[in-house]
mmCIF file as gemmi writes it, N, C-alpha and C atoms, coordinates in Angstrom:
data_model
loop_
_atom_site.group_PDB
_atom_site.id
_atom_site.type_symbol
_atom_site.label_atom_id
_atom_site.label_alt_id
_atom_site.label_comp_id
_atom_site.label_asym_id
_atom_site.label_entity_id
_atom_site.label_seq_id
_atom_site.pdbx_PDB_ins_code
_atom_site.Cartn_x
_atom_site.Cartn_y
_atom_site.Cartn_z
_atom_site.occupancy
_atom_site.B_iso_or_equiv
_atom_site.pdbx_formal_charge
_atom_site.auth_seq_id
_atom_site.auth_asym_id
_atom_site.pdbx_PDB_model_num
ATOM 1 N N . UNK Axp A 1 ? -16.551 -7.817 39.742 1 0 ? 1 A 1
ATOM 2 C CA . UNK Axp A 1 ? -17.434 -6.772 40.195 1 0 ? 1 A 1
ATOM 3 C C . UNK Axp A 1 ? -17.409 -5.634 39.181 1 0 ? 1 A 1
ATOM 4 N N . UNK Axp A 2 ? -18.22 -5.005 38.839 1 0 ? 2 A 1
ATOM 5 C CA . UNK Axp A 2 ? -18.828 -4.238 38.076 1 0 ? 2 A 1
ATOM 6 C C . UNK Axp A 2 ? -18.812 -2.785 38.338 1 0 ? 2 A 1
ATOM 7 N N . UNK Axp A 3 ? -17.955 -1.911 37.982 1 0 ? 3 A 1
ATOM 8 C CA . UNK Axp A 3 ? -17.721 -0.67 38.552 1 0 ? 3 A 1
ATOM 9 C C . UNK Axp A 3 ? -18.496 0.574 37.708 1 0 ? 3 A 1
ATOM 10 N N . UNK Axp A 4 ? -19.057 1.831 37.967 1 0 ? 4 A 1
ATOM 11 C CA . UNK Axp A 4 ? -19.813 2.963 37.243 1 0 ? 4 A 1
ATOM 12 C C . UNK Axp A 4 ? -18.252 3.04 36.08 1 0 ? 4 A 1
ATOM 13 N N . UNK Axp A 5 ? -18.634 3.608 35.225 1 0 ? 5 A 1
ATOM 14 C CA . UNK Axp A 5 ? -17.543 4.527 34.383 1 0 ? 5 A 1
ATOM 15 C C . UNK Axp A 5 ? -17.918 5.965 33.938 1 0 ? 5 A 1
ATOM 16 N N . UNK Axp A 6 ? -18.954 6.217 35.008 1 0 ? 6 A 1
ATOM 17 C CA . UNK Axp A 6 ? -19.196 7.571 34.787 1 0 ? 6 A 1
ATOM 18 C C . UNK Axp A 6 ? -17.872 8.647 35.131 1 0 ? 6 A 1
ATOM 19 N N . UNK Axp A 7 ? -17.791 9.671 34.135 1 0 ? 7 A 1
ATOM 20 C CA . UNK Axp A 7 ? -16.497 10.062 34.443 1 0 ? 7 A 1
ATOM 21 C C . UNK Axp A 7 ? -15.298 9.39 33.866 1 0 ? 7 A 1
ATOM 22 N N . UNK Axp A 8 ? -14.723 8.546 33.591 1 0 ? 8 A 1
ATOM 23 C CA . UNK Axp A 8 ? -13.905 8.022 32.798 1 0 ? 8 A 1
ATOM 24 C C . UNK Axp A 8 ? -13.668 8.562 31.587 1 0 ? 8 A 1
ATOM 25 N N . UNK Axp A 9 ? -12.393 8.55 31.036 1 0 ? 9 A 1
ATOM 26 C CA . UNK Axp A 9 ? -12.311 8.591 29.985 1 0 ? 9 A 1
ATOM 27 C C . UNK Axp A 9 ? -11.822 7.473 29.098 1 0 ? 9 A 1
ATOM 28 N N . UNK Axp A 10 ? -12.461 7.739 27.288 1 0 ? 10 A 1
ATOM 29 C CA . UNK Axp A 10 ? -12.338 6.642 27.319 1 0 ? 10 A 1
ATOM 30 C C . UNK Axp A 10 ? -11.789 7.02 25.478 1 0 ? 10 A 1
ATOM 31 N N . UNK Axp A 11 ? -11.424 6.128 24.395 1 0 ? 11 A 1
ATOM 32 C CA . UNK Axp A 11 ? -10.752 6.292 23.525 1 0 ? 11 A 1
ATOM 33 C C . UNK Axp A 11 ? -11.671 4.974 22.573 1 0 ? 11 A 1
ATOM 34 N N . UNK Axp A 12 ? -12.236 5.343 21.077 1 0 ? 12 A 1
ATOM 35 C CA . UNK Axp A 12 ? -13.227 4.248 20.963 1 0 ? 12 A 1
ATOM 36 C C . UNK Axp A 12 ? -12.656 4.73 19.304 1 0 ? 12 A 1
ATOM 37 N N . UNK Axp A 13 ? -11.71 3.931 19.237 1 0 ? 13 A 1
ATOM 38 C CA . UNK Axp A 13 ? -10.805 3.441 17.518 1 0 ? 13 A 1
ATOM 39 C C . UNK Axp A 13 ? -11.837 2.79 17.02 1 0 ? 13 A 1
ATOM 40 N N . UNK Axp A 14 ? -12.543 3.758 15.618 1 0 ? 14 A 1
ATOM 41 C CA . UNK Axp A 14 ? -13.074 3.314 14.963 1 0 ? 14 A 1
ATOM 42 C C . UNK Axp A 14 ? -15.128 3.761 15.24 1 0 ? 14 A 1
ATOM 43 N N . UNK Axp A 15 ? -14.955 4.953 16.078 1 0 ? 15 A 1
ATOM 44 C CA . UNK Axp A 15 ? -16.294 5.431 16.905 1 0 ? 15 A 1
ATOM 45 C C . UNK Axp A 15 ? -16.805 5.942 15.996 1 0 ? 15 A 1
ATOM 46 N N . UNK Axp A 16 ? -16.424 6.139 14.564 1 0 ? 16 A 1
ATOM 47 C CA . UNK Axp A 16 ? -17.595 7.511 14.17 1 0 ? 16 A 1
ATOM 48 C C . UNK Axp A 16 ? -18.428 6.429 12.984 1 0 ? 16 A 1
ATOM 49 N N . UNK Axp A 17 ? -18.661 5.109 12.802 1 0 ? 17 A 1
ATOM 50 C CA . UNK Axp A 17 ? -19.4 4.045 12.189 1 0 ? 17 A 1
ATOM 51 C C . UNK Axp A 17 ? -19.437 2.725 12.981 1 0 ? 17 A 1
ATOM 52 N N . UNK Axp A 18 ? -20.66 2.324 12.149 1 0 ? 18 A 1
ATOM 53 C CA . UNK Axp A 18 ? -21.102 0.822 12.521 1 0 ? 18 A 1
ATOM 54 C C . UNK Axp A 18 ? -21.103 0.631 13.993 1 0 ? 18 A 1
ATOM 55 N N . UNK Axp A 19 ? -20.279 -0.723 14.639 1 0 ? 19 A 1
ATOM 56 C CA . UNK Axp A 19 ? -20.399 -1.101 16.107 1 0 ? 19 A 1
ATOM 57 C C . UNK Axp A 19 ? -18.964 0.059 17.069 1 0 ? 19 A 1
ATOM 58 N N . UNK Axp A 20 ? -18.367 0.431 16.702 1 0 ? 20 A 1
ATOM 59 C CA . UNK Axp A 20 ? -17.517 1.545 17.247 1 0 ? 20 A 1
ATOM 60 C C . UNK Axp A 20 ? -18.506 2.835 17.684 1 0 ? 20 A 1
ATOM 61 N N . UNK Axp A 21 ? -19.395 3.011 16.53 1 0 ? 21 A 1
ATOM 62 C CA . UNK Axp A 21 ? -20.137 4.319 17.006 1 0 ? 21 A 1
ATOM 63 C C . UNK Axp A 21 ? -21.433 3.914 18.007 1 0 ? 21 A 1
ATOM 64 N N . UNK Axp A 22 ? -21.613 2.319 17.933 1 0 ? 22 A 1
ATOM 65 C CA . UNK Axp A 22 ? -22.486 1.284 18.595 1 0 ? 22 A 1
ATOM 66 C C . UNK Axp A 22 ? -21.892 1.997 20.505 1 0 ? 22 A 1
ATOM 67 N N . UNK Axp A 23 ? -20.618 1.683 20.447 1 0 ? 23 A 1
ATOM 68 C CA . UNK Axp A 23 ? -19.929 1.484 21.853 1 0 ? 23 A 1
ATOM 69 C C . UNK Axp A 23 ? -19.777 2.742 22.079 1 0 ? 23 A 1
ATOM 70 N N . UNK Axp A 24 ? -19.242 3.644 21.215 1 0 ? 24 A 1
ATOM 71 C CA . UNK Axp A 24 ? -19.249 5.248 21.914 1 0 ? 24 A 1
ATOM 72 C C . UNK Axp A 24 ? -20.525 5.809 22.274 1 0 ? 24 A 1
ATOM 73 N N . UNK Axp A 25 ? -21.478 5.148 21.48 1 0 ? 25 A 1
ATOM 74 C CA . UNK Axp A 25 ? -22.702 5.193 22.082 1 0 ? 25 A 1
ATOM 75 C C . UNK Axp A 25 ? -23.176 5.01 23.893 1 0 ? 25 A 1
ATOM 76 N N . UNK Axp A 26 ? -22.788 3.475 23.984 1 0 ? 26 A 1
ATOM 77 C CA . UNK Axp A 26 ? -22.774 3.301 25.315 1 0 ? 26 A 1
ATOM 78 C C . UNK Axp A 26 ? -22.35 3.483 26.609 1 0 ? 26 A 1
ATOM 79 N N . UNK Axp A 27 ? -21.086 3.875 25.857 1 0 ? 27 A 1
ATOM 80 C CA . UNK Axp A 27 ? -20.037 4.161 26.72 1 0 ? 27 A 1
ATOM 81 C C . UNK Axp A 27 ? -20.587 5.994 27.032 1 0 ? 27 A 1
ATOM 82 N N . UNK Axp A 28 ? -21.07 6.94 26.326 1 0 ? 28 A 1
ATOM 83 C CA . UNK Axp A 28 ? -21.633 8.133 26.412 1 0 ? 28 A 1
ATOM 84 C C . UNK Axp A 28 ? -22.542 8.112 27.3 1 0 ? 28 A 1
ATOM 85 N N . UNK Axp A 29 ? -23.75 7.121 27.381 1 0 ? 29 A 1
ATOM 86 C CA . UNK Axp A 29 ? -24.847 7.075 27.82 1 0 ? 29 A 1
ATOM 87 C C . UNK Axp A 29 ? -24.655 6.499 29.554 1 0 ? 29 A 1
ATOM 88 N N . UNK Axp A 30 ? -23.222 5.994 29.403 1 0 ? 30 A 1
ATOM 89 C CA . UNK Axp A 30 ? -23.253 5.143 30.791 1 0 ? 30 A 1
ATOM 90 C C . UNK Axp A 30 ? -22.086 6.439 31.854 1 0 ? 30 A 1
ATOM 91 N N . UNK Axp A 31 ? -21.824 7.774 30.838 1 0 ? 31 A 1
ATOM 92 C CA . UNK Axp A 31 ? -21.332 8.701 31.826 1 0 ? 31 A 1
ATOM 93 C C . UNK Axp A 31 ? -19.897 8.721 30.968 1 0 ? 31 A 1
ATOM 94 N N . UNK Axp A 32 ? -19.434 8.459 30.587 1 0 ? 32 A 1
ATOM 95 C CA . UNK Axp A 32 ? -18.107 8.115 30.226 1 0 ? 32 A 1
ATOM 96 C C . UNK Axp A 32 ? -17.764 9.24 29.147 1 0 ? 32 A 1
ATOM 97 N N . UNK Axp A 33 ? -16.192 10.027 29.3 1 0 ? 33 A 1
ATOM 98 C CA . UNK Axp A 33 ? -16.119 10.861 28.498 1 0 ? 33 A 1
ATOM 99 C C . UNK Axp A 33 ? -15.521 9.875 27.028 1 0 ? 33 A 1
ATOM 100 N N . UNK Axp A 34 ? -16.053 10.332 25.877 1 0 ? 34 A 1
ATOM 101 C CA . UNK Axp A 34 ? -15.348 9.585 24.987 1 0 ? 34 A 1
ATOM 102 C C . UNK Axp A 34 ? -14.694 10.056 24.005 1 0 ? 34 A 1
ATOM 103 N N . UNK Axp A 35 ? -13.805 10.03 23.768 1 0 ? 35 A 1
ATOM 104 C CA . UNK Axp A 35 ? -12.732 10.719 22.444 1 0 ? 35 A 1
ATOM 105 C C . UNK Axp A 35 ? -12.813 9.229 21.014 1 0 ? 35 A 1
ATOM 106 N N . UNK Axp A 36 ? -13.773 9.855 20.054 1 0 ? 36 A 1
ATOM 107 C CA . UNK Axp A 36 ? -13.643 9.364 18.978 1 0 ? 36 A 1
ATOM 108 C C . UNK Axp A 36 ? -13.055 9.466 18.376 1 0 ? 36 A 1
ATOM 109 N N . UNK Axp A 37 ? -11.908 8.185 17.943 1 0 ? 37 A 1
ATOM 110 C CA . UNK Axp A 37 ? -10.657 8.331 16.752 1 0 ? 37 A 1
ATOM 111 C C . UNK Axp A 37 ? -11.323 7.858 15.394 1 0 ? 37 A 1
ATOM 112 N N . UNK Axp A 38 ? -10.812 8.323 14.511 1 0 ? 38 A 1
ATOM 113 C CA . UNK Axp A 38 ? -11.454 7.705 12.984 1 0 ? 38 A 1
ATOM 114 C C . UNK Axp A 38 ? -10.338 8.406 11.847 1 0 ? 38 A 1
ATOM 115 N N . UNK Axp A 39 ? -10.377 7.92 11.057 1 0 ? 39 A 1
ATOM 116 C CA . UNK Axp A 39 ? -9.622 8.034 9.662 1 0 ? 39 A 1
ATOM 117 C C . UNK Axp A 39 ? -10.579 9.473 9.085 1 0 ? 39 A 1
ATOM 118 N N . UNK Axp A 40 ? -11.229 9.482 9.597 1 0 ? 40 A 1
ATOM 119 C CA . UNK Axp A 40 ? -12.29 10.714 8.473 1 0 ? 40 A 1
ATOM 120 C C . UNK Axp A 40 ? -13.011 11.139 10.057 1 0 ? 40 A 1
ATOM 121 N N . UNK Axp A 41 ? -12.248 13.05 9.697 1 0 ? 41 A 1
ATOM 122 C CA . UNK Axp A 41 ? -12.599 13.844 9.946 1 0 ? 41 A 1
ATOM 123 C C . UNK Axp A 41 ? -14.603 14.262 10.261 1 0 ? 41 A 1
ATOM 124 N N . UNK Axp A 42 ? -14.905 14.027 8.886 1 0 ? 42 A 1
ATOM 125 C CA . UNK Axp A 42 ? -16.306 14.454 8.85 1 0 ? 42 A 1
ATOM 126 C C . UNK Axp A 42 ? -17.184 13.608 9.895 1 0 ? 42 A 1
ATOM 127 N N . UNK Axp A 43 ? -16.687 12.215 9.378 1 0 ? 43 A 1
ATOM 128 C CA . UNK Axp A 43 ? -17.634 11.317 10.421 1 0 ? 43 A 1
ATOM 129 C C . UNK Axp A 43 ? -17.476 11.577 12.016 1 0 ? 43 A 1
ATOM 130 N N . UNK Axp A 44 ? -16.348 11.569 12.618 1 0 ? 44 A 1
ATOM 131 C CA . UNK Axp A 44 ? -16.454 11.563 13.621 1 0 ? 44 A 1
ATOM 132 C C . UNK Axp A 44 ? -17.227 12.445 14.503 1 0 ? 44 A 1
ATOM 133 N N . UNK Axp A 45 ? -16.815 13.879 13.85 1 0 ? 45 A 1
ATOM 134 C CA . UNK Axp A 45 ? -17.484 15.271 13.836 1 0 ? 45 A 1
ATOM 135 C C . UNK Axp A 45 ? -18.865 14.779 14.285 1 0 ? 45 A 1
ATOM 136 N N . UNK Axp A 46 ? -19.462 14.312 13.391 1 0 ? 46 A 1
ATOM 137 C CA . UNK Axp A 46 ? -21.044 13.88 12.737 1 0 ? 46 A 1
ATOM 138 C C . UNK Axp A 46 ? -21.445 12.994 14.572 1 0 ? 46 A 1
ATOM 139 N N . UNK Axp A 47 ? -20.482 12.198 14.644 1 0 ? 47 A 1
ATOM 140 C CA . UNK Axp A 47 ? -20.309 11.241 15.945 1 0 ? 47 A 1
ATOM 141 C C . UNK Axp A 47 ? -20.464 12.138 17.038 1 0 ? 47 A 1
ATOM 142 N N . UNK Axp A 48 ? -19.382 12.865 17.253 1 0 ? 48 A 1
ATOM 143 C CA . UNK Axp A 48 ? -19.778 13.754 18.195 1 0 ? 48 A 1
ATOM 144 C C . UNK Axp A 48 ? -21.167 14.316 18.996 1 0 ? 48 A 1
ATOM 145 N N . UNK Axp A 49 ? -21.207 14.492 17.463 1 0 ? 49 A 1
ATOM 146 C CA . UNK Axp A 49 ? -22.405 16.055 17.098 1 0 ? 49 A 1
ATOM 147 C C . UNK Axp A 49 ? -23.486 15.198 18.202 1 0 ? 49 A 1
ATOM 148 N N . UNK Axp A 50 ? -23.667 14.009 17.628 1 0 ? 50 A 1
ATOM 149 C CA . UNK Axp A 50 ? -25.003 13.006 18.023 1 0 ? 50 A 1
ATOM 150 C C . UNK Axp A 50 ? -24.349 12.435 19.802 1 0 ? 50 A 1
ATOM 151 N N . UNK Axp A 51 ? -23.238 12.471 20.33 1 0 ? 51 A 1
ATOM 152 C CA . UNK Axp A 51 ? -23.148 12.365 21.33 1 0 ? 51 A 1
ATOM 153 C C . UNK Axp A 51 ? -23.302 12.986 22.175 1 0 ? 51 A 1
ATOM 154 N N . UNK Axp A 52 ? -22.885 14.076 21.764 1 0 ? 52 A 1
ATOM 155 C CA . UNK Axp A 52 ? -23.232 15.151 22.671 1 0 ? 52 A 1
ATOM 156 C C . UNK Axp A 52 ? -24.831 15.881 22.25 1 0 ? 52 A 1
ATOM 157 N N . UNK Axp A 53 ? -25.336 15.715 21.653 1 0 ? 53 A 1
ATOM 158 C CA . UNK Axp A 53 ? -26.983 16.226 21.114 1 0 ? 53 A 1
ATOM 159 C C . UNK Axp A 53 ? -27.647 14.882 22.716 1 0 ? 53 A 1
ATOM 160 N N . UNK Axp A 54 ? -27.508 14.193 22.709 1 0 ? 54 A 1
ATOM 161 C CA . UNK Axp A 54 ? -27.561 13.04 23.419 1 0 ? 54 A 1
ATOM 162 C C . UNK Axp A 54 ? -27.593 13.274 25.043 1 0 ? 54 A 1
ATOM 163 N N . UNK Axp A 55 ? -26.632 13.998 25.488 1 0 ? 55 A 1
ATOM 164 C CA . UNK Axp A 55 ? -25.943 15.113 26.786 1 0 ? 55 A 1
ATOM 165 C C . UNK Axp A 55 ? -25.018 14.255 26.568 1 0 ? 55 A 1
ATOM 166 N N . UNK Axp A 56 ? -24.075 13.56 26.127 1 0 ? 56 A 1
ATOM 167 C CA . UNK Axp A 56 ? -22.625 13.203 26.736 1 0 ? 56 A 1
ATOM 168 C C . UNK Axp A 56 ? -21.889 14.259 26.654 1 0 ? 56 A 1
ATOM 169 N N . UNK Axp A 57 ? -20.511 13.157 26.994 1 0 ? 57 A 1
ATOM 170 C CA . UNK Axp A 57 ? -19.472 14.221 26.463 1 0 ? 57 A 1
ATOM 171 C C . UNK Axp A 57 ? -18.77 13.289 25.912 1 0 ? 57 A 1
ATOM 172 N N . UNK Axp A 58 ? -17.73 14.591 24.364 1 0 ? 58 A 1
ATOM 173 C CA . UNK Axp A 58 ? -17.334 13.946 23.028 1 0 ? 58 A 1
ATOM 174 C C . UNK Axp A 58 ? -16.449 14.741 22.834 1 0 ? 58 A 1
ATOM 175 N N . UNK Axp A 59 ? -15.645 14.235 21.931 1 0 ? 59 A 1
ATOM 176 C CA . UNK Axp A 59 ? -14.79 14.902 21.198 1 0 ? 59 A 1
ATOM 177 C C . UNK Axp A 59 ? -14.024 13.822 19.962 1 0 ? 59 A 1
ATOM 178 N N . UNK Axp A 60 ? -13.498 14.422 19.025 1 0 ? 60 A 1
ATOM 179 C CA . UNK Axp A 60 ? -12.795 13.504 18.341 1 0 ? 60 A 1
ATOM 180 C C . UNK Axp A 60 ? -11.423 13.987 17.648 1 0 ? 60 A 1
ATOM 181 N N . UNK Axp A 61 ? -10.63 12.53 17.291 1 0 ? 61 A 1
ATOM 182 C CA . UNK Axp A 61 ? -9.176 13.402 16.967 1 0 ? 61 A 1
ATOM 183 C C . UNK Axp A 61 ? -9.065 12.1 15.963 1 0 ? 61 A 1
ATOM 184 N N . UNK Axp A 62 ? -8.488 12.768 13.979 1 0 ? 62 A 1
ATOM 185 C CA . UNK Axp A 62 ? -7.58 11.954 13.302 1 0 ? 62 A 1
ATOM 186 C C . UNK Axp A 62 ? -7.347 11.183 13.634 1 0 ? 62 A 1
ATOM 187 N N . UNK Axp A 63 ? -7.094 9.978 13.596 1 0 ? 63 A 1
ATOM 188 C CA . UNK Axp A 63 ? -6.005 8.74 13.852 1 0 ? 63 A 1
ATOM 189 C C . UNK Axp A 63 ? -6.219 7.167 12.745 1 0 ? 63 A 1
ATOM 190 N N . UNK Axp A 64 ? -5.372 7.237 12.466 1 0 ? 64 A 1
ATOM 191 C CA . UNK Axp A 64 ? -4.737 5.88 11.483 1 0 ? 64 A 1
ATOM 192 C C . UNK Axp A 64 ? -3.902 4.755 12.518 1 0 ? 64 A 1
ATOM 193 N N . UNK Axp A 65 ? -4.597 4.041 12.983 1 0 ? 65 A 1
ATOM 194 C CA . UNK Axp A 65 ? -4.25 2.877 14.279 1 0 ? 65 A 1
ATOM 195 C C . UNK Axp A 65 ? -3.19 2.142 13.918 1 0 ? 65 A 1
ATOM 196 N N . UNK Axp A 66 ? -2.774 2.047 12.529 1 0 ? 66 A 1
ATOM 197 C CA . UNK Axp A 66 ? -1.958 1.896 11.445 1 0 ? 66 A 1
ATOM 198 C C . UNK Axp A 66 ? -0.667 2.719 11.708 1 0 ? 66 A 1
ATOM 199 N N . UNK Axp A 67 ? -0.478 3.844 12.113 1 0 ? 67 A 1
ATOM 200 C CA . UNK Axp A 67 ? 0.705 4.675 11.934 1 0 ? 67 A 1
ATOM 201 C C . UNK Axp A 67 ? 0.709 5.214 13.71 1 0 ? 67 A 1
ATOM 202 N N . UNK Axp A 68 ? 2.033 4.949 13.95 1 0 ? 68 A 1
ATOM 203 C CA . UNK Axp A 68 ? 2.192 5.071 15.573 1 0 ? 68 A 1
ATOM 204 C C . UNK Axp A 68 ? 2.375 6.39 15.924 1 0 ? 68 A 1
ATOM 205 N N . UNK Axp A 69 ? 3.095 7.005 15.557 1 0 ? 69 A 1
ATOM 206 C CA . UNK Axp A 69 ? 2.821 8.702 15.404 1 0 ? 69 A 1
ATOM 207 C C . UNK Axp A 69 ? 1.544 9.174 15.905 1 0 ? 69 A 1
ATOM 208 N N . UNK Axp A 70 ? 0.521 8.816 14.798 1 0 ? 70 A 1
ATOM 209 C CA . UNK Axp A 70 ? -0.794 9.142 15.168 1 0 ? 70 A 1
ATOM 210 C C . UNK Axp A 70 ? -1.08 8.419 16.098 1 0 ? 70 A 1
ATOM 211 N N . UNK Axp A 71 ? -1.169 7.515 16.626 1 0 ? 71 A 1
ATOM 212 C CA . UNK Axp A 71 ? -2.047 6.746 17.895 1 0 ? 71 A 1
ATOM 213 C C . UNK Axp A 71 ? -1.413 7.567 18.731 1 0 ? 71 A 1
ATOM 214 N N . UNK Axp A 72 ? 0.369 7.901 18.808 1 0 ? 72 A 1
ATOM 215 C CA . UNK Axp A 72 ? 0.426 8.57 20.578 1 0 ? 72 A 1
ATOM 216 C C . UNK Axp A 72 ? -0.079 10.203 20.225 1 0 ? 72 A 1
ATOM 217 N N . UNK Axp A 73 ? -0.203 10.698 19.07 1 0 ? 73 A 1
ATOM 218 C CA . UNK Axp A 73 ? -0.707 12.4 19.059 1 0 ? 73 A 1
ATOM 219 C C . UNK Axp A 73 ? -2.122 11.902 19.62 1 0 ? 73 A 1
ATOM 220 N N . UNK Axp A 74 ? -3.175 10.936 18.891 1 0 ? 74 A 1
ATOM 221 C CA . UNK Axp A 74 ? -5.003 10.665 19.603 1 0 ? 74 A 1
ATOM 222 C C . UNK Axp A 74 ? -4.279 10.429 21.155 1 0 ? 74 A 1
ATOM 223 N N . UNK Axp A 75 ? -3.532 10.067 21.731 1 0 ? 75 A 1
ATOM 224 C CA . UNK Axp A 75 ? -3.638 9.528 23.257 1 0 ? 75 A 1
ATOM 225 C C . UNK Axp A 75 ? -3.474 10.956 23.739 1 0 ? 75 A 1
ATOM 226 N N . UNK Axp A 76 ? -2.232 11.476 23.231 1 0 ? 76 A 1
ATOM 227 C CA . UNK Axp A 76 ? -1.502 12.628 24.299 1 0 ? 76 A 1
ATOM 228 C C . UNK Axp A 76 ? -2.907 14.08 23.954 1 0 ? 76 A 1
ATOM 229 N N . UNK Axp A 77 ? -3.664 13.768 22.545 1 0 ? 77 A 1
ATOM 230 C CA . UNK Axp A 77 ? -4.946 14.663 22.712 1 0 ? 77 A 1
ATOM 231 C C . UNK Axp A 77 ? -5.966 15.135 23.942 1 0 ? 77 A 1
ATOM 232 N N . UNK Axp A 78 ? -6.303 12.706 23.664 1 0 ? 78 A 1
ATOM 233 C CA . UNK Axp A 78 ? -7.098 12.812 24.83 1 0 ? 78 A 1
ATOM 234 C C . UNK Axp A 78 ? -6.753 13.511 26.384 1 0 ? 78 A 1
ATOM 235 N N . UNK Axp A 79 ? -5.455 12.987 26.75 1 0 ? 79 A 1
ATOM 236 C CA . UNK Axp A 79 ? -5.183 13.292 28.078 1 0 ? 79 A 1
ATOM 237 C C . UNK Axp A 79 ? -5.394 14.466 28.082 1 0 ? 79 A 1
ATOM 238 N N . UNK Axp A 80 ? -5.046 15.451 27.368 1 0 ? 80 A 1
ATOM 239 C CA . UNK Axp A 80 ? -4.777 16.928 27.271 1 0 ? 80 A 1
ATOM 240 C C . UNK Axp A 80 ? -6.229 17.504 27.694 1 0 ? 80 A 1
ATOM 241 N N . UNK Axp A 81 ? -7.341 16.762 26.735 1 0 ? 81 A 1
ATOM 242 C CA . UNK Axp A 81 ? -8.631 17.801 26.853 1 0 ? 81 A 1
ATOM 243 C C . UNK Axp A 81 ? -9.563 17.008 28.155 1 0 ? 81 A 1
ATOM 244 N N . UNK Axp A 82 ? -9.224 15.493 28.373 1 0 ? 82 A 1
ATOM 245 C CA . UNK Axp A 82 ? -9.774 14.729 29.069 1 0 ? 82 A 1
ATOM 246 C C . UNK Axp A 82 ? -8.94 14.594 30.565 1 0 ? 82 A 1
ATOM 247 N N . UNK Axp A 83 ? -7.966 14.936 30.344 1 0 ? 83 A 1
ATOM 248 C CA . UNK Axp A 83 ? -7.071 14.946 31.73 1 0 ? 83 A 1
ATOM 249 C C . UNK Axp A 83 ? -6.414 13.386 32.025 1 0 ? 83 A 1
ATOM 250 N N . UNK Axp A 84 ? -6.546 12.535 31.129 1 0 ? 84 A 1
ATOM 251 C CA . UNK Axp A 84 ? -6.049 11.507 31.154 1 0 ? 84 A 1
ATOM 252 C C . UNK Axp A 84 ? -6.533 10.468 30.55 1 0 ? 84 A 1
ATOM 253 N N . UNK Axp A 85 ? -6.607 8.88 31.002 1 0 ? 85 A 1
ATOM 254 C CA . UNK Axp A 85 ? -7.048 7.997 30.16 1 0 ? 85 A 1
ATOM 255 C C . UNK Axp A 85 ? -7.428 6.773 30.772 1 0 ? 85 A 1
ATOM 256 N N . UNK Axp A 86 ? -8.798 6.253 30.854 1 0 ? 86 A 1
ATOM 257 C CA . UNK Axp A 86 ? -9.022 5.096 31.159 1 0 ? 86 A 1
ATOM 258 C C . UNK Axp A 86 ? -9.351 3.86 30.647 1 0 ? 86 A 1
ATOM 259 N N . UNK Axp A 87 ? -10.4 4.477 29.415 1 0 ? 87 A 1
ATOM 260 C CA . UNK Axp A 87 ? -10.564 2.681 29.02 1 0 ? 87 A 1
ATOM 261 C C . UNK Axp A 87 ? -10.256 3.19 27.392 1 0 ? 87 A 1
ATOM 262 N N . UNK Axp A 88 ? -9.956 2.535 26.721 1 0 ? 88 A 1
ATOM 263 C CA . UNK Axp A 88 ? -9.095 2.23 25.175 1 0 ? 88 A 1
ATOM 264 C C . UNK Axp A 88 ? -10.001 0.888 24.979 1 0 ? 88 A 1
């Protein structure tokens, strides 16, 4: 069964290009708060900008999925500005 994710939050490694910025796309459009992680600053920004120009809601934080440090600073971000965490 098939549940809304409006309201959710959600974490989309790799959102600010190609099929990542494809899904933060959808995931924006279907209600869902989304925190874009990316290696580069500018892009994600750029990601944002167009998600929220869009009406979602966005935000984005550094992260190298590569270095564990950074993945729990992007999680403990999200929770912080998002209040927690649902879909990754």
């Amino acid at each position: 069964m098939l549940t809304s994710i409006k309201g959710r939050a959600a974490i989309v490694t790799g959102g600010s290009k190609g099929i990542g910025r494809g899904i933060a796309r959808v995931l924006a459009a279907q209600g869902a708060r989304v925190m874009i992680a990316s290696r580069e600053e500018s892009t994600a920004r750029t990601a944002v900008d167009e998600l929220v120009a869009a009406g979602g809601t966005a935000d984005s934080k550094v992260c190298d999925v590569s270095d564990w440090d950074s993945v729990q600073a992007m999680v403990e971000h999200t929770t912080n500005v998002f209040g927690g965490l649902d879909i990754l």
